[in-house]
VMD Tcl script that draws the C-alpha trace (Angstrom):
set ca {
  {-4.60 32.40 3.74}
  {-4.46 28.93 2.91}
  {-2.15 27.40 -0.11}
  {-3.06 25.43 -3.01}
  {-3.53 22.40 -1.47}
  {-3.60 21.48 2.35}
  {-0.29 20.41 3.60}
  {0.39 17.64 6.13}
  {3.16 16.75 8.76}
  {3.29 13.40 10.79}
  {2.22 15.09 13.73}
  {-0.87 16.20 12.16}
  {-1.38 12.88 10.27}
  {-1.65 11.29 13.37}
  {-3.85 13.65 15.03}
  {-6.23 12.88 12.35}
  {-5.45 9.02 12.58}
  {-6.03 9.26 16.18}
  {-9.44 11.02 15.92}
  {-10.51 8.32 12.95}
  {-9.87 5.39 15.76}
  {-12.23 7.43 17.98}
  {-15.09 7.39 15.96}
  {-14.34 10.30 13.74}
  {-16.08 13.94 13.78}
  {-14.51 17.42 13.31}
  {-11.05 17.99 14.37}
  {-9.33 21.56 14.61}
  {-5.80 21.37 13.21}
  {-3.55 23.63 11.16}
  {-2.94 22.16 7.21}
  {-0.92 25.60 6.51}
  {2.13 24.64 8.66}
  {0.58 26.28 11.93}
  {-0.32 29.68 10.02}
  {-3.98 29.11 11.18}
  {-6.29 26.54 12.52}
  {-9.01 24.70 10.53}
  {-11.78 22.16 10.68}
  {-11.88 19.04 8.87}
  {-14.33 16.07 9.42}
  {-12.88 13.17 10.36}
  {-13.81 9.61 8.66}
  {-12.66 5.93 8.99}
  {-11.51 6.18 5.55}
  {-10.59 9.55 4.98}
  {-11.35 13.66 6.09}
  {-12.98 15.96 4.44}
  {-11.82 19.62 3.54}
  {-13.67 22.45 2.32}
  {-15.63 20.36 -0.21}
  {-13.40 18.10 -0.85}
  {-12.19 14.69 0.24}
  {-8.53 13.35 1.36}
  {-7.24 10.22 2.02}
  {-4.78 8.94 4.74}
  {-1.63 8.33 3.86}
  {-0.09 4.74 3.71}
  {3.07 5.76 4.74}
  {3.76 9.27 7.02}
  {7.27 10.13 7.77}
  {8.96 12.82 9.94}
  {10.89 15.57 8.41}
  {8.63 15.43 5.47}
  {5.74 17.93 4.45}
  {3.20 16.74 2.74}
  {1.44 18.72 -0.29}
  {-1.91 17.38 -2.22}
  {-1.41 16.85 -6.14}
  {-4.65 16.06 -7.44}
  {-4.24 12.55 -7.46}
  {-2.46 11.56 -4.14}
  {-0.08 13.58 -1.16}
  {3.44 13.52 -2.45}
  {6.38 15.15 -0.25}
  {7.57 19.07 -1.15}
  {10.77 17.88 -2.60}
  {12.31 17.99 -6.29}
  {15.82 16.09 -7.11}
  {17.53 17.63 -10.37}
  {21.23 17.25 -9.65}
  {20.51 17.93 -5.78}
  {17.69 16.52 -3.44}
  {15.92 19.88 -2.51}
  {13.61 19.57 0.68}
  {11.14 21.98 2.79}
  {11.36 20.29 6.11}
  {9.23 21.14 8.82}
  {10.08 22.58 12.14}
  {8.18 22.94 16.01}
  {7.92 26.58 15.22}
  {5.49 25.70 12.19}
  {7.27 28.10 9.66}
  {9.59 25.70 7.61}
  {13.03 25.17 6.98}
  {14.69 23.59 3.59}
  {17.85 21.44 3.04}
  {19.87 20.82 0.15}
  {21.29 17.36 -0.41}
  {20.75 17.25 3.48}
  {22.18 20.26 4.68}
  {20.12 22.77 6.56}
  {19.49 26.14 5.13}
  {18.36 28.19 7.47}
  {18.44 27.82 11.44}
  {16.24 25.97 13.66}
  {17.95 24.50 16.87}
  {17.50 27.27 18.78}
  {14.52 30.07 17.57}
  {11.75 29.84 14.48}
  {13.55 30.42 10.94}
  {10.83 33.07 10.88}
  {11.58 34.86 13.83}
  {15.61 34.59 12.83}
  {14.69 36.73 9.86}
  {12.72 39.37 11.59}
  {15.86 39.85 13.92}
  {18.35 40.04 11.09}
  {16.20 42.47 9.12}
  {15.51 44.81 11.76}
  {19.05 45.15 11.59}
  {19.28 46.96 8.48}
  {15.74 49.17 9.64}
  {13.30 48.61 6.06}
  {11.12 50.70 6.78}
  {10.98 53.41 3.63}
  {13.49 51.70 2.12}
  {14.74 50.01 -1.18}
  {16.09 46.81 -0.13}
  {17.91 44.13 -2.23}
  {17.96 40.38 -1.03}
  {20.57 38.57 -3.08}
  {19.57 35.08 -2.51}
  {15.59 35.37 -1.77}
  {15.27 31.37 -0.40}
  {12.05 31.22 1.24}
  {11.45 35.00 1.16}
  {11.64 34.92 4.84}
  {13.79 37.96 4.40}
  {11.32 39.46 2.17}
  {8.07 38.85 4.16}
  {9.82 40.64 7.20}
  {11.15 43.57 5.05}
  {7.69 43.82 3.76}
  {6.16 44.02 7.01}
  {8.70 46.42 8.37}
  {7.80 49.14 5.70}
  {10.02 48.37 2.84}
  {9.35 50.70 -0.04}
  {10.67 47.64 -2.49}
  {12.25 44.29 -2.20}
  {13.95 43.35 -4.87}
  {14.55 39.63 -4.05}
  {16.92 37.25 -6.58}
  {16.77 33.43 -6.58}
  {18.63 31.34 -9.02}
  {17.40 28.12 -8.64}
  {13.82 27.42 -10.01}
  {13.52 24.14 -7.28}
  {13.80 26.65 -4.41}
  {11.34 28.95 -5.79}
  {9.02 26.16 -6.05}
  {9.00 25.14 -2.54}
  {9.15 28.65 -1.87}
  {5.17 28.80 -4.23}
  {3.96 25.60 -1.79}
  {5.10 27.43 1.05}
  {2.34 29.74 3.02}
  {4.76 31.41 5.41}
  {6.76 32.40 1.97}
  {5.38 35.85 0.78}
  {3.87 36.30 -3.12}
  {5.88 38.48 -5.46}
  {3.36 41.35 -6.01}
  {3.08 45.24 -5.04}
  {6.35 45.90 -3.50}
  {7.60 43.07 -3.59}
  {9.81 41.76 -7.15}
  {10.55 38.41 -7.17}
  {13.38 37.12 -10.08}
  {14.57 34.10 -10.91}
  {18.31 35.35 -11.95}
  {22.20 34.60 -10.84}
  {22.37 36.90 -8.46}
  {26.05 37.67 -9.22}
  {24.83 38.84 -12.79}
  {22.06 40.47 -11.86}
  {23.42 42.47 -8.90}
  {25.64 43.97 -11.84}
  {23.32 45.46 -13.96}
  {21.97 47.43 -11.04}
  {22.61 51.42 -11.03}
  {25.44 52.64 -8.68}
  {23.79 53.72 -5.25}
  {20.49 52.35 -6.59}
  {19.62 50.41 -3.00}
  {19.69 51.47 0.56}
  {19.94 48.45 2.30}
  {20.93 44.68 1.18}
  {20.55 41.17 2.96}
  {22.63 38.56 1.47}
  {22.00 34.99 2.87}
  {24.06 33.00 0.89}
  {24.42 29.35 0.93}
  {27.56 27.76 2.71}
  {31.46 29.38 1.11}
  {32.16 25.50 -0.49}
  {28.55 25.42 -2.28}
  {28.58 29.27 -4.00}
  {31.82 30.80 -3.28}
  {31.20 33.32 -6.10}
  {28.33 34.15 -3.87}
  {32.06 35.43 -1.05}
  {33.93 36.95 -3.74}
  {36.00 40.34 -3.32}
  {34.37 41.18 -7.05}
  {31.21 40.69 -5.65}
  {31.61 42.57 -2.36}
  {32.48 45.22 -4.49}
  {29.21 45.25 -6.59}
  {27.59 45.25 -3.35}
  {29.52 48.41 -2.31}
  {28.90 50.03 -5.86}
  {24.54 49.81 -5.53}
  {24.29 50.67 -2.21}
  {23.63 54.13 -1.01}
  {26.69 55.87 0.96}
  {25.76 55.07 5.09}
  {23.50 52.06 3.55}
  {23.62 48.55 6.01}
  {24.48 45.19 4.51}
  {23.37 42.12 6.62}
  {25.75 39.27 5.36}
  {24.79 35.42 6.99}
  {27.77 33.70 7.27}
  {27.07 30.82 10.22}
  {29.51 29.26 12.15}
  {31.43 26.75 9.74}
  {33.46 24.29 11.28}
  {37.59 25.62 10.98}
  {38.73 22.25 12.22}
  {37.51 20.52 9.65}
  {37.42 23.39 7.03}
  {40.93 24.81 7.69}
  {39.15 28.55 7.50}
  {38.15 30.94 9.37}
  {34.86 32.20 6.77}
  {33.99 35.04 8.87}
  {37.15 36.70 9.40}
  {37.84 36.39 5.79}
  {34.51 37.73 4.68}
  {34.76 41.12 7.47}
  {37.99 41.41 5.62}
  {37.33 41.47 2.00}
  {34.04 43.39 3.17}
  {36.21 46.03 4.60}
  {38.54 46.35 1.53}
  {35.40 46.57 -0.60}
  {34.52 50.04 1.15}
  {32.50 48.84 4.26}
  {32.91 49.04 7.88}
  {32.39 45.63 9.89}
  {30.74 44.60 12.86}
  {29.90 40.80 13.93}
  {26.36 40.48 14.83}
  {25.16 36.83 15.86}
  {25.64 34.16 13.13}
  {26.55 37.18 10.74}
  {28.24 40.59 10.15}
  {26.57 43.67 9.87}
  {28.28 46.22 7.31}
  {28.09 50.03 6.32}
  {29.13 51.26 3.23}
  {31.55 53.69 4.50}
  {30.79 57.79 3.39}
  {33.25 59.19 1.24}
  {35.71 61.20 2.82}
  {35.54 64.91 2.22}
  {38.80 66.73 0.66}
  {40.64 69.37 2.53}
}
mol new
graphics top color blue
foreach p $ca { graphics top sphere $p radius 0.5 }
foreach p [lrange $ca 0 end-1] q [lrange $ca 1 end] { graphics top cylinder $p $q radius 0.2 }
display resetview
């Protein structure tokens, strides 16, 4: 399924360039971020689209995606206190950056395929599943696809969730999947006690939301998920030269004092809430 409008990268910008200095004609290429293939036809001046006509862009840079406004192609990023960016990637699903820092991974394997690992860690299918800090809904769209009775997916900020509506590899709210702009700290609190069976929580780096690490929050975690439930925590690999901490150790830790057992698994730690114990 295509988005609003088509979106363009420099490589495909050039592919269409190239085909224009030709002599024109139809050209298949992908204007979904390589979710499918399309044809457009190919003019001196411009291409042409289902119906409708585009022009080329005067300047085309890398790192950029492209999105169509109406009037012109203008780059999927907002600035309102922080430059927010969806930033394309050789896998063809997307990755964004705030104020230049990378979001989600991309050095080494797709974002997309990232999230299908870390969700098949907490198993979805039949599920309810809560995803504290929804992003991209990469999380979601794999959860989804995996079987998930619900996703209940929390974003604060309203920038994200518009690159996140531009974004075809991002999944639409809808059926079982709820979709809620809200703090996720506050909202996670108003949940019912053992109300979810499984939780993802990708949070942004400790020095941009360290609410998001808290040993208050950890315990709302513990309190609406289900006895035995798994908790897939991100944490990445930040730099303890230069931050002084170690992030991981001290998030298994204050993860195990909020009632869960702790087990490193890749760039993150996997977590059960721990059963209660039976009396004697």
């Amino acid at each position: 399924m295509f988005p609003m409008s088509p979106l363009l990268t420099l490589g495909v910008h050039e592919a269409l360039l190239a085909a224009a200095r030709a002599g024109g004609g139809a050209v298949e290429c992908s204007l979904d971020l390589r979710r499918s293939n399309t044809v457009v036809e190919v003019e001196a001046t411009g291409w042409r689209w289902q119906g409708s006509r585009y022009p080329y862009l005067e300047t085309c840079r890398d790192r950029t995606i492209y999105h169509w406004t109406g009037a012109g192609f203008e780059p999927v990023s907002r600035y309102s206190g922080a430059l927010i960016k969806l930033v394309p990637t050789e896998w063809g699903p997307p990755t964004f950056e705030i104020d230049g820092i990378k979001m989600l991974p991309t050095a080494q394997v797709s974002p997309w395929d990232d999230a299908g690992e870390k969700v098949a860690l907490v198993a979805p299918r039949g599920k309810a599943i809560l995803d504290t800090c929804g992003g991209l809904g990469y999380f979601a769209a794999w959860c989804l696809a995996g079987g998930a009775a619900s996703v209940l997916s929390l974003e604060k900020n309203p920038d994200v969730l518009w690159l996140r509506s531009l974004n075809p590899w991002s999944p639409r709210p809808g059926g079982a999947l709820t979709l809620e702009q809200v703090d996720g700290t506050e909202r996670v609190a108003t949940l019912p006690a053992a109300s979810v069976d499984a939780i993802l929580h990708d949070p942004p780096r400790f020095g941009i939301a360290g609410e998001l690490y808290s040993q208050a929050f950890y315990g709302e975690l513990a309190r609406v998920l289900q006895p035995g439930g798994r908790l897939f925590h991100y944490v990445g690999a930040p730099n303890r030269l230069t931050s002084g901490r170690d992030v991981p150790a001290e998030v298994a830790r204050r993860l195990r004092h909020a009632g869960f057992d702790t087990a490193s698994r890749g760039d993150g730690i996997l977590a059960t809430r721990r059963r209660a114990k039976r009396g004697h």
